[in-house]
N, C-alpha and C positions, 0 to 999 in steps of 0.2 A: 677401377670398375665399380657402379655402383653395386651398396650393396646394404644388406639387410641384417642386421645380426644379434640375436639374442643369444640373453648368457644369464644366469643368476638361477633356474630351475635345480630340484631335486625331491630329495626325498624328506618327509616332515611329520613329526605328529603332528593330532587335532591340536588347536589350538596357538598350532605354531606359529613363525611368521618366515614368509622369502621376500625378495627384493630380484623386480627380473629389471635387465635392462635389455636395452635394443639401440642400437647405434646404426646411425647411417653415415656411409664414409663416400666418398669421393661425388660431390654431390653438391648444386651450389644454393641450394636453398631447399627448406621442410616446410610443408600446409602442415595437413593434419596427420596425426599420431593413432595410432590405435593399438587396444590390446585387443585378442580373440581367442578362445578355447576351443578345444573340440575334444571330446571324451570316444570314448571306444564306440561304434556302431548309434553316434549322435552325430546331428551336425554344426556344425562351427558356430559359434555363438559369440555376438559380441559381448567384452566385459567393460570396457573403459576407451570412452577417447578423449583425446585433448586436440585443439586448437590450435593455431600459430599465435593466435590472441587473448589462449589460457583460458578460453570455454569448452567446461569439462559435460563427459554425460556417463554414468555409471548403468550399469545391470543393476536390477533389483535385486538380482541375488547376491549381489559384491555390495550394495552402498552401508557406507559406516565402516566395514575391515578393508576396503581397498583403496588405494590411492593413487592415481595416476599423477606423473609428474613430467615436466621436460627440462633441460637446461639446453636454450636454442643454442647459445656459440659452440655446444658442444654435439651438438646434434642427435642429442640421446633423449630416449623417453624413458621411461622407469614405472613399475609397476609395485607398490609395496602391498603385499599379502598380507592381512593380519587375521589371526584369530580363525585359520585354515578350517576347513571343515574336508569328511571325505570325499565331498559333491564335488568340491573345486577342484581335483584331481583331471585331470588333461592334458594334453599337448598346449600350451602358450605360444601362439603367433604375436608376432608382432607386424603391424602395416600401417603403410607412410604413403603417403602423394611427394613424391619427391620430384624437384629441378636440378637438370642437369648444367653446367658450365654450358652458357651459351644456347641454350633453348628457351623456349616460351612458355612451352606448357610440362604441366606438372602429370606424372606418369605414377601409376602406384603399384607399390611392390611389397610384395610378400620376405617375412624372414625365414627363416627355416625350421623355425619352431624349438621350443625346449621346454621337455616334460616338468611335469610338477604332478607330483605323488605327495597323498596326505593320508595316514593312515591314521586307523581308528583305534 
């Protein structure tokens, strides 16, 4: 079944660094990549996306500590957090335009999100 799935979130001082990833599995080809936040009684905000063709676009508040990345045969995107501040504290979504075995078009899907907490 496809699917959507981050992992790498937690808990961090200022300063720190995470590493999230997001994996899409049963699935026969990935467009675009995306990272997204959403903090407590904000709304979802993009941080990072990537390309099939490795054209990146950052949040002004992420560029220079974030880094978005993908390794396509693996069909993972990755997000490396550095130099965390309290602001960036949020739920981390991860969303893909993904192709299924056997379709034409590409459908986009939500992961289920994984917290990242930075404390001061």
């Amino acid at each position: 079944q496809v699917q959507l799935v981050e992992s790498g979130g937690g808990l961090v001082q200022a300063g720190g660094s995470l590493r999230l990833s997001c994996a899409a599995s049963d699935i026969f080809s990935v467009n675009a990549m995306g990272w997204y936040r959403q903090a407590p009684g904000k709304q979802r905000e993009l941080v990072a996306i990537i390309t099939s063709g490795g054209s990146i676009n950052y949040a002004d508040s992420v560029k220079g500590r974030f880094t978005i990345s993908r390794d396509s045969a693996k069909k993972t995107a990755y997000l490396q957090m550095n130099s965390l501040k309290p602001e960036d504290t949020a739920v981390y979504y991860c969303n893909a335009d993904l192709k299924r075995w056997f379709t034409s078009a590409y459908v986009n899907y939500w992961g289920q999100g994984t917290q990242v907490t930075v404390s001061s």
